[in-house]
C-alpha positions in Angstrom: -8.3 9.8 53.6 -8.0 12.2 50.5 -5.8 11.4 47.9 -2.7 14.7 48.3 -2.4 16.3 44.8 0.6 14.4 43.7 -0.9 11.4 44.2 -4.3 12.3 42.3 -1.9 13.7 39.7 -0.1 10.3 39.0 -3.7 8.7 39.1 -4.9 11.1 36.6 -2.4 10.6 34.2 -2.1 6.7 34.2 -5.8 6.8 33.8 -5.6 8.7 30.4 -2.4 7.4 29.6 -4.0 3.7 29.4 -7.4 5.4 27.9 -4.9 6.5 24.8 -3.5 2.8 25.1 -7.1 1.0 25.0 -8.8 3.5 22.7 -5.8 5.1 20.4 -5.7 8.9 19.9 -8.5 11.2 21.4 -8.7 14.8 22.0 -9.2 16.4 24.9 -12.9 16.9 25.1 -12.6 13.0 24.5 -10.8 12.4 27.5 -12.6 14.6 29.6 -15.7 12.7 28.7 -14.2 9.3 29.3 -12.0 10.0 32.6 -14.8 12.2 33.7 -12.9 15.0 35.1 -13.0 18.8 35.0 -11.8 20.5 31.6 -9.1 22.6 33.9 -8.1 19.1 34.9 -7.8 17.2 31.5 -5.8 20.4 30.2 -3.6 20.3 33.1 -2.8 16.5 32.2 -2.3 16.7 28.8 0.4 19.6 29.4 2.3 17.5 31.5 2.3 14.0 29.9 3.3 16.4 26.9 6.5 18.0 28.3 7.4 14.5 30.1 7.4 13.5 26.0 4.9 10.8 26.8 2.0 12.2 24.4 2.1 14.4 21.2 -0.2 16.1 19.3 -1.0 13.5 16.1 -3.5 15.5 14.2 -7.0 17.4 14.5 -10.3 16.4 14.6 -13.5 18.1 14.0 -14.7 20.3 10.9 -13.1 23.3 12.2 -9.4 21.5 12.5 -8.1 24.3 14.0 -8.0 25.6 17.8 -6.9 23.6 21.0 -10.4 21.3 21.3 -9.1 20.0 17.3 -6.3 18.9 18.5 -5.8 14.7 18.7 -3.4 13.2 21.3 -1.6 10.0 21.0 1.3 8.0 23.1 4.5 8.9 21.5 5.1 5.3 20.3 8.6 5.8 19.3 9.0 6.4 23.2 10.6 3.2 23.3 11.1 -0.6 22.5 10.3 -3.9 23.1 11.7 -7.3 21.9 9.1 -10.4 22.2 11.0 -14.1 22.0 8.8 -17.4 22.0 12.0 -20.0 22.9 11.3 -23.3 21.8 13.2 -26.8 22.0 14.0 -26.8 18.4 14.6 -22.9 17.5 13.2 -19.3 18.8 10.7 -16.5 17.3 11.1 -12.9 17.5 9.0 -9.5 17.2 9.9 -6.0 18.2 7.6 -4.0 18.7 7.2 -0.1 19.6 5.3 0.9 22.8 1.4 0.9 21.8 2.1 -3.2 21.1 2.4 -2.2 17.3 5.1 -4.7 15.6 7.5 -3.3 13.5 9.6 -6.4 13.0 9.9 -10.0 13.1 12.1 -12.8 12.4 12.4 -16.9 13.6 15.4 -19.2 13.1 16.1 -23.0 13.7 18.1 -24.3 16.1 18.8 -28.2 15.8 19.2 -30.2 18.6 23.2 -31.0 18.0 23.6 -27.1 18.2 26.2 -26.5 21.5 25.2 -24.1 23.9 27.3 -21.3 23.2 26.6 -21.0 19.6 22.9 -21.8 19.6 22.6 -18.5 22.1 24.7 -16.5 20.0 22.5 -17.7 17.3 19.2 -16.4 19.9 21.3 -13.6 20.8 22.3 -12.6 17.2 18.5 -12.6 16.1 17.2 -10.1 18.8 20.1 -7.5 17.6 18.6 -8.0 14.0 15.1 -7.7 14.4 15.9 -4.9 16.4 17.7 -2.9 13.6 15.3 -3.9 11.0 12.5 -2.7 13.2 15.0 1.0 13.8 14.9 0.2 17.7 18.7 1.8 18.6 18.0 0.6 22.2 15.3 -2.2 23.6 13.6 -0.8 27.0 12.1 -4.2 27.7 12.9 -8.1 26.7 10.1 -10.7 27.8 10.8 -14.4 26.8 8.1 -17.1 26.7 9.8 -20.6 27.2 9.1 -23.8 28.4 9.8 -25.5 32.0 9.5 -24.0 35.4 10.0 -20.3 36.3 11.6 -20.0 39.8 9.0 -17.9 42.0 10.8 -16.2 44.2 13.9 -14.9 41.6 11.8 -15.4 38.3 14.7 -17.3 37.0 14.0 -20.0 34.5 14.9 -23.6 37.0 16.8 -26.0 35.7 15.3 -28.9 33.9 15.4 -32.1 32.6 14.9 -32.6 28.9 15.2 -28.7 28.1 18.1 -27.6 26.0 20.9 -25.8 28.5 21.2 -23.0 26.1 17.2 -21.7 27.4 18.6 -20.5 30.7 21.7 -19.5 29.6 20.0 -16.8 26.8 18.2 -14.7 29.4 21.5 -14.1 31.6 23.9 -13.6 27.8 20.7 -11.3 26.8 20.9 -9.0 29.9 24.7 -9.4 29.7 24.2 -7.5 25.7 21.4 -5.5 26.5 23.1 -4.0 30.0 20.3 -1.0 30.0 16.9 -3.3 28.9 14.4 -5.3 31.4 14.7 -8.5 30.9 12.1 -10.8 32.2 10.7 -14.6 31.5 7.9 -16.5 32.2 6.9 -19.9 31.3 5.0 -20.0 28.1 1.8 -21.6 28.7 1.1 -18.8 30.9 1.7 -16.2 28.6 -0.5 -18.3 25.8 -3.3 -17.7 28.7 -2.6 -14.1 28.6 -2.9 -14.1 25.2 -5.8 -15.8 25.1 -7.6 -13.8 27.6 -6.5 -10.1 26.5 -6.9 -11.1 22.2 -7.9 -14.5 21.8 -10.6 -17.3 23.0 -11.1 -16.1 26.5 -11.6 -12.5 25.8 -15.4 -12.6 28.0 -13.5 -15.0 30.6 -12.2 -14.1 34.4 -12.0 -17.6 34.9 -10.6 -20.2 32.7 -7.8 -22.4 32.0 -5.3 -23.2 28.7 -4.4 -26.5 28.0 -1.6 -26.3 25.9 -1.3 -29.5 22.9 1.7 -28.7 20.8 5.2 -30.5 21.2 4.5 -31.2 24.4 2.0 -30.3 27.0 1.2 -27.6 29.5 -1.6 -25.9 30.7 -2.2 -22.1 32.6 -4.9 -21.4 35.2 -6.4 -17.8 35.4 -8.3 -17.1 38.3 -10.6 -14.0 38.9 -8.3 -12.5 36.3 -5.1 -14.0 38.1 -2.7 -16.0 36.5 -2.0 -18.6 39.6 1.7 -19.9 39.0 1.7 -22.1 42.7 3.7 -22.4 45.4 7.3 -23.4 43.7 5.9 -21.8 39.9 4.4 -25.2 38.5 1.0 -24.7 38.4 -0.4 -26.3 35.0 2.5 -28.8 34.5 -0.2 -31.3 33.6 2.3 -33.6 31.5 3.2 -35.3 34.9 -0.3 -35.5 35.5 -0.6 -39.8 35.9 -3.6 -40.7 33.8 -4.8 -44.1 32.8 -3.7 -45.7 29.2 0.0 -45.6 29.8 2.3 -48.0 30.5 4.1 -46.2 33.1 3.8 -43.5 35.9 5.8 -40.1 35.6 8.8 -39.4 37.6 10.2 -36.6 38.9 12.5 -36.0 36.1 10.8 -37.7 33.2 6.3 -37.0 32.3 6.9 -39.9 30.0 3.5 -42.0 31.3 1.8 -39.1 32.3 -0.6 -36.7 30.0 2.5 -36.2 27.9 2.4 -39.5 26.3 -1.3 -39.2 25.6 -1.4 -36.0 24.4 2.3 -34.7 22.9 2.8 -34.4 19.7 4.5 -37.9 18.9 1.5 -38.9 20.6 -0.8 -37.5 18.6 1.4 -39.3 15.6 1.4 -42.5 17.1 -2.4 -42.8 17.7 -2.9 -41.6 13.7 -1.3 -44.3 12.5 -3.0 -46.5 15.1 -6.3 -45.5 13.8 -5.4 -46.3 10.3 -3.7 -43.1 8.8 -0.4 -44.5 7.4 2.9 -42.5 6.8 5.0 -42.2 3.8 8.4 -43.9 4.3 10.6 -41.2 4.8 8.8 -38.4 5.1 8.5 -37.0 9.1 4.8 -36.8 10.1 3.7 -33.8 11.7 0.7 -33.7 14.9 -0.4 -30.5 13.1 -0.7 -31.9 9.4 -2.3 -35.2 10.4 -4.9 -33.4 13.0 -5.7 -30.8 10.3 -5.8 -33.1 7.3 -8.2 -35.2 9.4 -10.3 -32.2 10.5 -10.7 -31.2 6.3 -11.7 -34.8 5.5 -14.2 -34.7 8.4 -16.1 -32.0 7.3 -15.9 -32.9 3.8 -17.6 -36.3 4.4 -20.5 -34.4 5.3 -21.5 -33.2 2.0 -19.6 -36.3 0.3 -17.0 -34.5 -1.1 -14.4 -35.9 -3.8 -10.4 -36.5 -2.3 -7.2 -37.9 -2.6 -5.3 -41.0 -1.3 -3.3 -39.5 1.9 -1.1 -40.4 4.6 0.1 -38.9 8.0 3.4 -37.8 6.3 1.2 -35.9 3.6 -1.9 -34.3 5.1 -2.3 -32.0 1.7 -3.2 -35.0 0.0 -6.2 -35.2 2.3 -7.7 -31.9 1.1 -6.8 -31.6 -2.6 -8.7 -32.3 -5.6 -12.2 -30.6 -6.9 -13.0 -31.0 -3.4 -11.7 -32.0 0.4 -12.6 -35.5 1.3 -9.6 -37.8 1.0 -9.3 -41.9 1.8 -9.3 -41.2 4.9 -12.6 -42.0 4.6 -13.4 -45.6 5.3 -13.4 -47.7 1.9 -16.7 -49.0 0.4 -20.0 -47.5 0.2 -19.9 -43.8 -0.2 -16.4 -43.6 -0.3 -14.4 -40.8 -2.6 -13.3 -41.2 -6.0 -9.9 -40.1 -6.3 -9.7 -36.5 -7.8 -7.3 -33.9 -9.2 -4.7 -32.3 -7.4 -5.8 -28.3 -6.3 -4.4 -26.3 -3.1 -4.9 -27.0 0.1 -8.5 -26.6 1.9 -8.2 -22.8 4.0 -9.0 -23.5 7.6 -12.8 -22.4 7.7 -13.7 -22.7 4.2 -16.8 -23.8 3.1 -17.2 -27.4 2.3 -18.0 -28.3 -1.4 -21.5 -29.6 -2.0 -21.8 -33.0 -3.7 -23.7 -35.3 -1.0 -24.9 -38.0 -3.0 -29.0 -38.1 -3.6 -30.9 -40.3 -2.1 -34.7 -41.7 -3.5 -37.2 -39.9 -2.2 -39.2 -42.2 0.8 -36.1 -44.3 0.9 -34.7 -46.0 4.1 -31.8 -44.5 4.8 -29.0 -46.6 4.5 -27.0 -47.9 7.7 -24.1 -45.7 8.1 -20.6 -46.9 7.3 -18.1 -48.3 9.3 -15.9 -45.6 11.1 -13.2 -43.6 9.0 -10.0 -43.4 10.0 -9.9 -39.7 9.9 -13.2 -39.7 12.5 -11.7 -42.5 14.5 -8.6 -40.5 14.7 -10.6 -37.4 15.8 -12.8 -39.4 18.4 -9.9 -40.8 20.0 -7.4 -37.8 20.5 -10.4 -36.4 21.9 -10.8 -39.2 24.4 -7.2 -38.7 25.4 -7.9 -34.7 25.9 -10.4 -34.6 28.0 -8.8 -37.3 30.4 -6.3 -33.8 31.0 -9.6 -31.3 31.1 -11.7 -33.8 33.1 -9.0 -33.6 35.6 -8.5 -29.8 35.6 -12.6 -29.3 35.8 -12.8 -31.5 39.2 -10.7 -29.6 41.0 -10.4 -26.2 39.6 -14.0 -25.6 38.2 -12.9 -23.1 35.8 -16.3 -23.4 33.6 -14.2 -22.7 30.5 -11.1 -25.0 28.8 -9.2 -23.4 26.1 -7.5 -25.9 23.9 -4.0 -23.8 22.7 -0.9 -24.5 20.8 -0.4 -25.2 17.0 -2.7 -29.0 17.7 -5.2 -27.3 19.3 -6.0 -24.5 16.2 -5.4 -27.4 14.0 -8.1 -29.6 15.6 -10.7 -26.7 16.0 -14.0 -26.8 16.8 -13.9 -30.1 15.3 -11.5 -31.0 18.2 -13.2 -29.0 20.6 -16.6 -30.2 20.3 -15.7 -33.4 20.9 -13.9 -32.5 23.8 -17.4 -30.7 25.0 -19.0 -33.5 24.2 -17.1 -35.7 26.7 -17.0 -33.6 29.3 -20.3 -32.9 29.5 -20.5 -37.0 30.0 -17.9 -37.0 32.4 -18.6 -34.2 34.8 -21.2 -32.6 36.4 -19.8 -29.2 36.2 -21.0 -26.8 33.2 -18.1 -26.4 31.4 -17.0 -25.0 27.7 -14.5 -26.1 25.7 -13.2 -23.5 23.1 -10.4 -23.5 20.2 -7.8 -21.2 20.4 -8.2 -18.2 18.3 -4.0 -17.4 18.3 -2.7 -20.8 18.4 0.6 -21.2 18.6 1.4 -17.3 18.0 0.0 -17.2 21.5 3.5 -17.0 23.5 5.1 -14.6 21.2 1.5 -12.4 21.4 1.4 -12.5 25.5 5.9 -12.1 25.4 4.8 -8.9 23.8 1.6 -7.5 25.9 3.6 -8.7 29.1 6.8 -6.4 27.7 4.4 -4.1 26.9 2.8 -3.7 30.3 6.2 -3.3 32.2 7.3 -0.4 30.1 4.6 1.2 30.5 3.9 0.4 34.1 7.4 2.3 34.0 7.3 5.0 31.9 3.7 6.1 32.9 5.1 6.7 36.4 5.5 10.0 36.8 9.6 11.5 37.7 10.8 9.1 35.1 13.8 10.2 33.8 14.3 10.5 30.1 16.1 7.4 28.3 19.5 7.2 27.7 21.4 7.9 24.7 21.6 5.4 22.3 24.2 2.2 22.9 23.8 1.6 19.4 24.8 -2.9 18.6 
């Protein structure tokens, strides 16, 4: 049955409106070329998405500039705006942004864990407002929070959970409570990493795939055809209950402690540095990122042979200073490092420094060392990883395993071709194992293209009315 006018109408404007979204401002010829419909048509479209005030005229194209072909259309941007949060346990992120995506504004602030619930909201609540007037956004059209724990289903509510401050449920209703006129929406933030991932990130090529989350804790989102599969009662991915061997314990209900959590959390990842023989400094805390990326520099660097400093867990710059970026880590003995100079930290991707020490030509090579710390490390958090991805492969077949969060950019392809490495052992299904490309930006990055897509999905409708006057703070 044929589409009646109205209805081809709508379809002919979304189409072009997302065109504009995908491919920025094009002129009509542009459109008609990419929509493939009649000139009559495109010209009818662009009057009407003009007077709904979804589309202006931006500038001219062509050597001419002048007539109605010159003309360049873009979404009116200003149309509205959209607040991104990434809630964390010890604080929350935010970005507002207009509606193309574009940012305009951005702020993060700590929240300790002796903060009470009613002032650490008000301290959430507080940002938004900011970031909103520094970014000129009188009025927000749509909210979307990224946070951890179970999201409820059937109301989309964030469930209550153990271990997870009170004050992350309590922000969405106080947010909608300030914000009477915005959408306010959240979703668990894992799955928005995955979106992330898939629209800008490591699984851009990828229908199929699944995030595994290694930051403070862990997590992990399964996209299916281009689905995001939440499950039955919304914990799809929880994979920190998931029971694995080398623990002391099983999970419980309320608790992952002895599931993948203690293998592969951050105070995890801690723990098994210093077990492999990278100490901390007394009194300094010891960051999962620091240690997996100062091990990741020192790596590299003992390719080439490269010159470091002594370093611990609690001071992963010392791993990657000097004339160069091998550090103690390295095992002691032959080949080891001299100790160097102090210079800025190694950039993530930089080129090693060359230095490999000569050997005789015709010379038997010489046995190689004993096993640094820094590789041991390495080898081992990558033993504990793909217990998790060995486990998601089986059942799900998913043929590609993103590893996300702020451990997973820090291990890199370091990290992940170990991973690769022991999957291919482990299973008989092809599967690839890729670093993030957005690491922990991820949540706030898919908060904002999931905003993004519900104001639009909105405002593209056609008979919307016009927005409100301004509220004002």
């Amino acid at each position: 049955m044929p589409a009646s006018p109205s209805t081809a109408r709508a379809i002919n404007d979304r189409l072009a409106l997302r065109l504009l979204q995908q491919e920025g401002p094009l002129t009509a010829g542009q459109l008609k070329q990419l929509t493939g419909l009649s000139r009559p048509t495109v010209a009818d479209l662009v009057e009407r998405l003009t007077a709904a005030g979804l589309i202006a005229v931006v500038g001219e194209a062509g050597e001419q500039r002048r007539g109605p072909n010159a003309k360049v259309y873009g979404i009116v941007a200003d149309r509205a705006h959209l607040a991104a949060l990434d809630v964390r346990t010890e604080g929350v992120a935010v970005a507002v942004a207009d509606l193309v995506g574009r940012v305009l504004a951005e702020a993060s602030v700590p929240i300790g864990g002796d903060t009470g619930t009613g002032p650490a909201v008000e301290q959430a609540v507080t940002l938004v407002e900011r970031v909103a007037k520094e970014a000129g956004a009188d009025r927000l059209h749509t909210v979307g929070i990224g946070a951890p724990g179970l999201i409820d289903p059937s109301s989309g509510e964030l469930r209550d959970s153990t271990g997870l401050p009170e004050w992350h449920r309590r922000l969405v209703a106080t947010l909608q409570e300030r914000l009477p006129e915005a959408r306010v929406s959240v979703e668990n933030e894992t799955n928005l990493a995955a979106l992330a991932e898939q629209r800008d990130g490591a699984a851009r090529d990828r229908d199929t795939f699944v995030l595994l989350w290694l930051g403070h804790g862990t997590g992990a989102a399964v996209v299916l055809d281009g689905a995001l599969r939440r499950g039955a009662s919304g914990g799809t991915g929880e994979i920190g209950f998931l029971p694995v061997p080398g623990t002391t314990a099983l999970p419980s209900a309320t608790d992952c402690e002895g599931g993948f959590h203690s293998l592969a959390s951050s105070a995890a990842v801690v723990s098994l540095a210093a077990e492999s023989g990278i100490p901390a400094t007394p009194g300094k805390r010891t960051s999962a990122v620091g240690v997996v990326r100062a091990a990741v520099a020192v790596v590299r660097a003992a390719a080439v042979g490269g010159p470091g400093k002594e370093p611990t867990a609690s001071d992963p710059e010392g791993a990657v200073r000097a004339s160069g970026t091998g550090s103690s880590l390295l095992a002691p003995g032959k080949g080891a490092p001299t100790p160097g100079t102090s210079a800025p930290l190694l950039p993530a991707g930089a080129a090693p420094v060359p230095g490999a020490e000569a050997r005789t030509p015709g010379a038997e090579a010489p046995p190689p060392p004993a096993p640094a710390p820094a590789a041991r490390f390495l080898d081992a958090l990558a033993d504990r990883v793909a217990v998790g991805v060995a486990s998601v492969v089986a059942i799900l077949d998913p043929g590609c395993v993103v590893l996300g969060g702020e451990v997973g950019q820090a291990g890199g392809e370091e990290l992940a071709s170990r991973v690769r490495d022991r999957i291919a052992r482990m299973t008989p299904l092809p599967t690839e194992v890729r670093a993030t490309t957005l690491g922990g930006g991820a949540v706030l990055r898919g908060a904002l293209l999931t905003a993004r897509d519900r104001a639009q999905e909105e405002l593209f409708t056609p008979g919307e009315s016009p927005p409100q006057p301004s509220l004002g703070w």
